[in-house]
C-alpha positions in Angstrom: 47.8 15.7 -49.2 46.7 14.5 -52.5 48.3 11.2 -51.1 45.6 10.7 -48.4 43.2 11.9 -50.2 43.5 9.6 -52.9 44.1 6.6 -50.3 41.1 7.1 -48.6 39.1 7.4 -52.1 40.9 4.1 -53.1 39.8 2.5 -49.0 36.2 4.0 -49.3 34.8 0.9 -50.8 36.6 -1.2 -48.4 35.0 1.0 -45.1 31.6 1.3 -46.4 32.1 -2.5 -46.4 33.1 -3.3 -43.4 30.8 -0.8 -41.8 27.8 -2.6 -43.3 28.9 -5.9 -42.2 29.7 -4.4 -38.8 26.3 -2.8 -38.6 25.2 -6.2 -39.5 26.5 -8.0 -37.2 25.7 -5.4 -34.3 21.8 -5.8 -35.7 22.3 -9.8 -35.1 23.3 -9.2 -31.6 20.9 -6.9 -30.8 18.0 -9.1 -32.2 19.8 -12.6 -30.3 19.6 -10.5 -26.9 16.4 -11.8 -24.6 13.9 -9.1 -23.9 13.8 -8.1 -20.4 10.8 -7.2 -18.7 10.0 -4.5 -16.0 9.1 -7.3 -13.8 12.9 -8.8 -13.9 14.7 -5.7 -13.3 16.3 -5.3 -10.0 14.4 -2.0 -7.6 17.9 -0.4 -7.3 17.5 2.9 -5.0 18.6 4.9 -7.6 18.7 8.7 -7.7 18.1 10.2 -3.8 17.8 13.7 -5.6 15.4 16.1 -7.4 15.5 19.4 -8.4 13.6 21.3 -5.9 12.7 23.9 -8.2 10.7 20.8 -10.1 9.4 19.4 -6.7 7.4 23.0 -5.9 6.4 23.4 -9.5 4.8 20.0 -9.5 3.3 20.1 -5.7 1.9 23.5 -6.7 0.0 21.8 -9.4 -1.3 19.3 -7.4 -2.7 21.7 -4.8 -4.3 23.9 -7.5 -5.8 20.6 -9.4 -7.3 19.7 -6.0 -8.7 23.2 -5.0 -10.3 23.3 -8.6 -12.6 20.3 -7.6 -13.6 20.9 -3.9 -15.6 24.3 -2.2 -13.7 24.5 1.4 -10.7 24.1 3.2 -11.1 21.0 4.8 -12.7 19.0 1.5 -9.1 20.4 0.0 -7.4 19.2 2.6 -9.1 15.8 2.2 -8.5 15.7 -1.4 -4.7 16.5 -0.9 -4.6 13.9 1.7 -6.3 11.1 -0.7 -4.1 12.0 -3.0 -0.6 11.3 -0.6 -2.5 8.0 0.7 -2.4 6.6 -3.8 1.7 7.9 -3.2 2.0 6.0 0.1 0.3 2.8 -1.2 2.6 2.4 -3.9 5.7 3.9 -2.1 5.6 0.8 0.9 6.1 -2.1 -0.7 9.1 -1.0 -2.8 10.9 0.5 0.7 10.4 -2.3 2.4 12.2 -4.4 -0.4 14.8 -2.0 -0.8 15.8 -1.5 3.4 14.1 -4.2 5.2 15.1 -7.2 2.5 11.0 -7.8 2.5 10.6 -8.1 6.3 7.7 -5.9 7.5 7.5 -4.6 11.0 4.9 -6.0 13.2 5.4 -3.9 16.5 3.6 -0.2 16.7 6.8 1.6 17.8 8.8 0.0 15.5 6.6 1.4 12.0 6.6 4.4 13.5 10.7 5.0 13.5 10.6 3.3 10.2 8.3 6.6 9.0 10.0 9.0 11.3 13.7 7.6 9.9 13.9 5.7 6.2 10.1 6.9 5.1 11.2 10.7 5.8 14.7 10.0 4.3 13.4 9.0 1.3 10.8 11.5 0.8 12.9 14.5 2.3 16.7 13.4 2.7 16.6 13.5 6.8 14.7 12.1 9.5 11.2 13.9 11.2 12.1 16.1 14.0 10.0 14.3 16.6 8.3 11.4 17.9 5.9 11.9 20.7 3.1 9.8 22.6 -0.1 11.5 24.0 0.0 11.2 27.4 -3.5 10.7 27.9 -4.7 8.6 25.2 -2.4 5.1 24.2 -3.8 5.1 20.5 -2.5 8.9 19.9 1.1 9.3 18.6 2.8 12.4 16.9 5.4 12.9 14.4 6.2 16.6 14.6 8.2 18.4 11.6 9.0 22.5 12.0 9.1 22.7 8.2 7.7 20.3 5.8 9.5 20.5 2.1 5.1 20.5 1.1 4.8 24.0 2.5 8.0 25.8 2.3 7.1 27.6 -1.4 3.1 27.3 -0.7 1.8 30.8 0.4 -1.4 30.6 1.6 -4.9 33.2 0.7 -6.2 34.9 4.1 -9.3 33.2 3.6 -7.5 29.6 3.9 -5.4 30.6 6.8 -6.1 27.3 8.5 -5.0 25.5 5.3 -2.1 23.0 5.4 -1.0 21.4 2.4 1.4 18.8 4.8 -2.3 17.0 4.7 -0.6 15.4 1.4 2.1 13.6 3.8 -0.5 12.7 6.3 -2.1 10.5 3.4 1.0 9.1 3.4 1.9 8.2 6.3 -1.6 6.7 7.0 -1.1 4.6 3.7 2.0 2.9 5.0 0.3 2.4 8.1 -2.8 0.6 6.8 -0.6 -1.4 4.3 1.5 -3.0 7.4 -1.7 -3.8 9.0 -1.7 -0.9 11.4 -5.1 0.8 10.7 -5.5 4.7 11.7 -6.2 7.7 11.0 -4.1 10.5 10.5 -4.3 14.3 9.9 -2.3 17.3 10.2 -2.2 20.2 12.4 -0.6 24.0 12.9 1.0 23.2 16.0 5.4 23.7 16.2 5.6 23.7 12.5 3.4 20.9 11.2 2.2 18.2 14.0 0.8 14.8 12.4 -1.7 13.3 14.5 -2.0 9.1 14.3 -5.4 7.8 15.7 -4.5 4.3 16.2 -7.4 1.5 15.6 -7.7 0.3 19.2 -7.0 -3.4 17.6 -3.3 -2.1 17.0 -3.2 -1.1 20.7 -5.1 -4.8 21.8 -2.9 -6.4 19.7 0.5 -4.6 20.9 -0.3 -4.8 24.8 -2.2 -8.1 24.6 -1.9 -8.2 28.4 -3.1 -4.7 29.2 -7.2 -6.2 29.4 -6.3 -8.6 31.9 
């Protein structure tokens, strides 16, 4: 025992040495390496998953910060939506390079299975239940969801029964709407679950039957 101790009293020098000049030349490297901006990084998918204890936590937030600053149900359910539309806007262009390899969808139908599919993956890990056209009305389409992820830990006061806080995913949805140059408005609705209405911008039906006038 006193052997090794006395060995590694006697090597001490010797380590401490060679840990300097490792530490050294580790430094060297580290200040030889380029810096590598944000910009250059690759938008890999990353994680799929959060905690959905965090999710409600955080939504809850949101729908108490926007009640603080509005004095009725509907200007809350604005705000809410407003607030989905800033998520939407930055959540479109980033999917589309991630799935679609940059290429946009030009056709109506089309952008809407892209939300009711790889939007509502991404934001809830499965596809909307439903996809439905008004039967009366060419510019009115629905995506229907029994129960949105926004309003499973939301309980609502009696005197904001008509509340619901899904208005934050209709803000979405119209974001990646308007920012593939299909222009509408959308809202949602108590009606099997949660029903979002889409009020098309009658260009985006001219332009998709362009032989429908004639």
């Amino acid at each position: 025992m006193w052997f090794l101790s006395k060995t590694t009293y006697y090597f001490l020098p010797f380590l401490s040495y060679i840990s300097h000049k490792g530490f050294l030349k580790m430094s060297s490297i580290i200040r030889t390496l380029p810096k590598v901006s944000i910009l250059d990084k690759p938008l890999s998918k990353g994680r799929s998953e959060i905690n959905i204890s965090a999710f409600a936590l955080l939504f809850s937030e949101i729908v108490q910060y926007c009640q603080s600053r509005v004095l009725s149900v509907p200007e809350l359910q604005a705000k809410l939506s407003e607030m989905g539309y800033h998520v939407g806007q930055r959540m479109v262009d980033t999917l589309f390079v991630r799935e679609r390899n940059y290429k946009r969808e030009t056709k109506l139908l089309n952008i809407l299975i892209f939300i009711k599919t790889t939007l509502w993956k991404t934001l809830f890990g499965k596809e909307a239940d439903k996809l439905e056209h008004a039967n009366d009305d060419k510019k009115t389409y629905f995506i229907i969801e029994a129960e949105p992820l926004v309003n499973k830990f939301i309980s609502i006061p009696k005197d904001k029964g008509s509340l619901n806080c899904a208005a934050f995913v209709a803000g979405i949805i119209e974001a990646t709407l308007v920012c593939c140059n299909f222009p509408a408005k959308v809202t949602a609705h108590w009606h099997q679950g949660t029903t979002f209405k889409i009020i098309f911008d009658q260009s985006v039906v001219a332009r998709d039957h362009p032989t429908d006038g004639r």
